[in-house]
Each structure stands twice: as C-alpha cells, then as structure tokens.
N, C-alpha and C positions, 0 to 999 in steps of 0.2 A: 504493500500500500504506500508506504514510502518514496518508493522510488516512481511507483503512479504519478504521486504525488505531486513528485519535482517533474517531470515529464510533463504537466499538464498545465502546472506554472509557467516552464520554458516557453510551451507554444503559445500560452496567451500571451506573454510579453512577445515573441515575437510576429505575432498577427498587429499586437499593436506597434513596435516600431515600424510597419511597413505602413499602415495607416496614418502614421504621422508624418513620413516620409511622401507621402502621396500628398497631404492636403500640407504641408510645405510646399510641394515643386507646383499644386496647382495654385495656390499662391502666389507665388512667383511670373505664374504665367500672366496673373490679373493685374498684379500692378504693374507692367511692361506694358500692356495693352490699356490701361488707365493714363500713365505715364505721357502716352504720344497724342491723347486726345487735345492738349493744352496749345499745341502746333497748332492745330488747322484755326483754332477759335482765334489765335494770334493772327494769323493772316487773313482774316476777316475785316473789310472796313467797313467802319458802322458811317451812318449817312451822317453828315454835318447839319448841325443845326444853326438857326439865326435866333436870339429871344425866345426859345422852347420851340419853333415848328421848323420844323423842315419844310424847306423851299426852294420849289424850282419854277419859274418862271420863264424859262427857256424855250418849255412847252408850246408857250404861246406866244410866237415868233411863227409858229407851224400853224397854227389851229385856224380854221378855217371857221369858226363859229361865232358866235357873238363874245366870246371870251378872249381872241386875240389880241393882243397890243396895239396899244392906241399909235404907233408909229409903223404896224404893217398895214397895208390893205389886199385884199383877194384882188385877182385876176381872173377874168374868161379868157382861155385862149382864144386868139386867133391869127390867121396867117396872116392877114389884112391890118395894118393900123395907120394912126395916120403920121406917124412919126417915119416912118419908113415907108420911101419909096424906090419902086422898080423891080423887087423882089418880095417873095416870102417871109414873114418874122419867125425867125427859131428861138428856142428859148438863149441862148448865144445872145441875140438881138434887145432881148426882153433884159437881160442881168446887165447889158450895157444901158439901154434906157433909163432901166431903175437903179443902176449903181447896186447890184445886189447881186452876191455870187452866183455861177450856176450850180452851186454844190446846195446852197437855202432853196431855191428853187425846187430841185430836185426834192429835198428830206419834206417839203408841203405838197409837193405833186403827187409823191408815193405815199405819205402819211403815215411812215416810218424813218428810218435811220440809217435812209438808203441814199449817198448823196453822189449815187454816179450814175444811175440809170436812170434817162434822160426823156422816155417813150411820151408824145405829147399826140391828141387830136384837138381838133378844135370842138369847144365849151368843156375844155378840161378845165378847172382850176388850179391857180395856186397862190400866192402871199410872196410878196414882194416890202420893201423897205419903199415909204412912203417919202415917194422926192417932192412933197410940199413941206419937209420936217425938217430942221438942221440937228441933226443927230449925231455923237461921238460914244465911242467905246472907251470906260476905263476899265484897267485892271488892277485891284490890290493884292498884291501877293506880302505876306506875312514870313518871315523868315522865323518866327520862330514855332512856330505849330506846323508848317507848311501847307497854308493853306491860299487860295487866292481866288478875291471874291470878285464878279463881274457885274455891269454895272450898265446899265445905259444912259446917255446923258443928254436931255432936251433942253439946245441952247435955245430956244425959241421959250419956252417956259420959263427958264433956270433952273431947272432939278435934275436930281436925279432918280433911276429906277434900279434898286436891287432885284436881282437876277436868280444868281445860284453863287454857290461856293462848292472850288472843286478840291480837291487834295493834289499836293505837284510837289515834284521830287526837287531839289535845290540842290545848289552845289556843298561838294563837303567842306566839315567844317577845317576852319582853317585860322588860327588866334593871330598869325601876322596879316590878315586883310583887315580894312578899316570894320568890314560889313560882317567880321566875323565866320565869311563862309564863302568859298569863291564865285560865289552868287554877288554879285556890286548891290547896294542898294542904290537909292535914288528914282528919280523920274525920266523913263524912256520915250516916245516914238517909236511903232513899230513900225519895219520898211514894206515895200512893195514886193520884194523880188523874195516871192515866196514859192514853195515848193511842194507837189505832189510827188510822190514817191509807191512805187511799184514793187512787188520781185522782180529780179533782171537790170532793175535801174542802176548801174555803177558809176563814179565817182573816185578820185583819187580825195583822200581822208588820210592826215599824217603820213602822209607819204606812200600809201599805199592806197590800190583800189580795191575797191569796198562795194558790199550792197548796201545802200543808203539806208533800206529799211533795217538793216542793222545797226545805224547809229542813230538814225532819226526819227525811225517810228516811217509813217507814212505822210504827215506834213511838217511845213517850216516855216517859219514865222520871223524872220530877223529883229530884230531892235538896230533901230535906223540911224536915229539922236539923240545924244542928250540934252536932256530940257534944264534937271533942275537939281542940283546936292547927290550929283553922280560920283560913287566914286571909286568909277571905273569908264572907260571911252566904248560907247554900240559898240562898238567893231566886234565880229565873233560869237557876240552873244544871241540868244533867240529864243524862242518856243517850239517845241516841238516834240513828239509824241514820244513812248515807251522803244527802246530797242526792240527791235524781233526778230526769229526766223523764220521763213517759210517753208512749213511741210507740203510738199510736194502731192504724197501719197494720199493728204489728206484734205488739198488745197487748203490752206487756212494757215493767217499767219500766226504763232505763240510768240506774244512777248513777254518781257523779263519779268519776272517776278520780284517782287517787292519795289519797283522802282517810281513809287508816289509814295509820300506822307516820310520823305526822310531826307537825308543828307549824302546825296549817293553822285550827283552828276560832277562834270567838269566846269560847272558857271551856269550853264542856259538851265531854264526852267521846262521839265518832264510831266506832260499828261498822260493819263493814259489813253488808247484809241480813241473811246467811244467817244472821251470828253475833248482831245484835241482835235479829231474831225468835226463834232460839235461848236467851237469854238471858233476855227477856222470858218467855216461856212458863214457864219455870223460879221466876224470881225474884218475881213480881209479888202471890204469896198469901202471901209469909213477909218476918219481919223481915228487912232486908236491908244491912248496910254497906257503904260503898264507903269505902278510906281511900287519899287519894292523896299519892305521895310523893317528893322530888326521887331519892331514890338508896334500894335495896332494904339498902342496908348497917347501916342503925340502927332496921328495923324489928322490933318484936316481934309477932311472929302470934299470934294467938288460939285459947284454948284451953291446955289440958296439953301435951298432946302431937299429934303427928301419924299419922295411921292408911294407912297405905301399901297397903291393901286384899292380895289374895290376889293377882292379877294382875301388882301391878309393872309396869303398861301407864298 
C-alpha cells in the first residue's frame, strides 16, 4: 500500500506540472498577441477638430445643391457660349473662362474624388469659382502639432471662411534653424509652375533620375515669394503629396506610411493623396498664401473678421 501510495502521489504531481506548463506557454501566446494590438491603434489618425466639431467645408466647393459656397456657382454645359467663338467649349475652355482648374471641374462633374476623368455632354453640370468674387486662398500651417488649416478669403466682403484642417508632414527637427525644423517659417506665395505626376514620369532628383511619384507624391505646388518674416528664400520649397510606389500587378499606387502629422521631410510641406489632390484642384487658379508658424498663439489671421457660414459644420 505504501509504495501505491507514492506511485499515485508521483503521477498526480506530475499531471499537474504538465498542466501548469500548458496554461504558462498558453499564456505566453496571449500577451504577444495582446502586445501588437497597441501598433495599429497608433497608426490611426483621428479626425481634427475646430471648437469640438469636426469640419469640412471643402465639400461644398463640389455640391451642387443649395448648400454650396456662396463663391461657387453651377454650370449647364454647353458647347455653344458666348465667350467663345468659332469652335466648340470643352471643359479646357470652361477652367480658362472661370479661372478654375480642370481637376475642381472634374471632382463636381463626377460627384466624387475623381479629378481626371473629364467625360462631359451637354446639360451636364458642374460648379465653377464664381469670376464676379475677388477671392484668395490662405494657408496656416502650424509647426508644432502639424497641422495646417485652409481658408478662403473674400476680399470683396473682408472675411474670411474656415474650411478644413489637414494633418502635413514638416521638415525634421533641426535646433540650429531659426524655425526650429527645416520647415522656414514665415509668409509664402505659392508659384504657378506646378506639377502633375504619373508612374513612368522621370526626372533627374539629386543627381539622379527618379520617379517623381517617389519623391513627390502625384502633385507640386512651389512657394514662389516671400512676402513677410521669412526665414528662409521660396526657392526649393513647396507642397506636395506623400512618397509612393506603384504596384504594377495591382495598378495602384502605396504611399509611405507615417509620412503626415510629424517631423519627417526635407523642408517642403507633405499631404497625403486624397488631401493634396484635394487641395491642388482648389488652390492652383487663385492667389494663394501659405504662412507657417512655430505656435498658433501670436498669429493674426487675415481679413476683418470671420464668416462662420449658416451651417456651423
């Protein structure tokens, strides 16, 4: 009975170290997998707000409804006008008339976020920048949250109109520039000689040729002049969208990851796609400022006053 006895004691202890052994190692498994969930939440950006609401107003630049902005107006196509004689009006003809891209054109024609395809009949509509308005585009970009908020500005009134705020990548930091980051602060001018970008489009880029939409994203936006407590000279600097590559097998381009809401470029200010094509379509026929600044606390905005629309969105 004895020796039963220890025999029986053995195998219970070890049924249980093997039991302990298991919900150890499965242990082990849960907080690994626990562990990595804190990543993706990390790369997550949550939507910017203004006074508690979230706001985009960009929308209505597009919208064909009675909620549009009081500085676009609708269009019926047609090939006939009386601005143009001897030929047909294409929409070409129509973004020259109205000083208004054909990429805006396009994203109200399709009534998406579509600003290259261009398919027009006559009594299509679309929304145009109203050339009875003397209108300017500012931009505030914030150096230290990275953020930079859009604006439109009716000199016929004296106000201005808040927009959206986008999140944009800035140059890293850097304690020997005045502006703390090879981002200049100060008050810019953006220029004309701007740039759509392709797969396939090359360029020579520090000395080597390159696919632009590798260093540029898909558009470009120079900074022209400086206007005001620049300190740093336009030359070199600009706007323009996310790095990417293009998969081939999957048509579609992936841009970099993480490259808005931090301290990552060489000087120029980084959107990403949706919001630098966004942007572009908008800004590219009107005068337009960017003024960038270390802290939003000693800025003075432009304009009288400010026009908070009917909305409050």
């Amino acid at each position: 009975m004895s020796f039963r006895r220890v025999f029986i004691a053995i195998t219970v202890l070890l049924f249980l170290g093997i039991g302990v052994a298991g919900f150890v190692k499965r242990d082990k498994t849960v907080t690994v997998t626990v562990a990595a969930k804190p990543q993706v939440i990390i790369e997550q950006q949550q939507p910017v707000v203004r006074e508690g609401k979230e706001i985009d107003r960009v929308r209505r630049f597009f919208s064909k409804g009675m909620d549009k902005l009081p500085i676009v107006e609708t269009i019926t196509y047609s090939s006939r006008v009386p601005w143009l004689k001897g030929r047909p009006a294409w929409i070409a003809d129509y973004a020259s008339h109205y000083q208004t891209s054909r990429h805006f054109i396009a994203r109200s024609l399709n009534g998406k976020a579509d600003y290259i395809t261009q398919n027009i009949t006559p009594g299509n509509k679309f929304n145009v920048l109203r050339d009875d308005k003397q209108i300017q585009f500012y931009l505030l970009v914030n150096l230290s949250d990275c953020t930079m908020d859009f604006y439109y500005l009716d000199l016929d009134a004296n106000e201005r109109v808040f927009l959206k705020t986008y999140l944009v990548g800035v140059g890293r930091l850097d304690p020997a520039s005045p502006s703390g980051s090879l981002t200049p602060t100060g008050k810019y001018m953006l220029g004309s000689k701007i740039a759509v970008y392709k797969p396939g489009i090359e360029h020579f880029f520090q000395n080597r040729k390159t696919q632009m939409i590798e260093v540029f994203g898909t558009r470009w936006i120079p900074f022209e002049e400086e206007v005001e407590n620049c300190t740093d000279s336009a030359k070199g600097y600009g706007i323009h969208g996310l790095p990417c590559k293009y998969d081939i097998e999957k048509n579609l381009l992936i841009e970099e990851e993480k490259g808005v809401n931090g301290y990552n470029s060489d000087g120029c200010l980084r959107l990403k796609m949706c919001d630098m094509e966004e942007i572009f379509a908008i800004v590219v026929t009107k005068p337009t400022m960017v003024e960038i600044v270390k802290s939003k606390q000693d800025v003075t905005l432009p304009m009288l006053k400010e026009n908070c629309l009917e909305d409050g969105k």
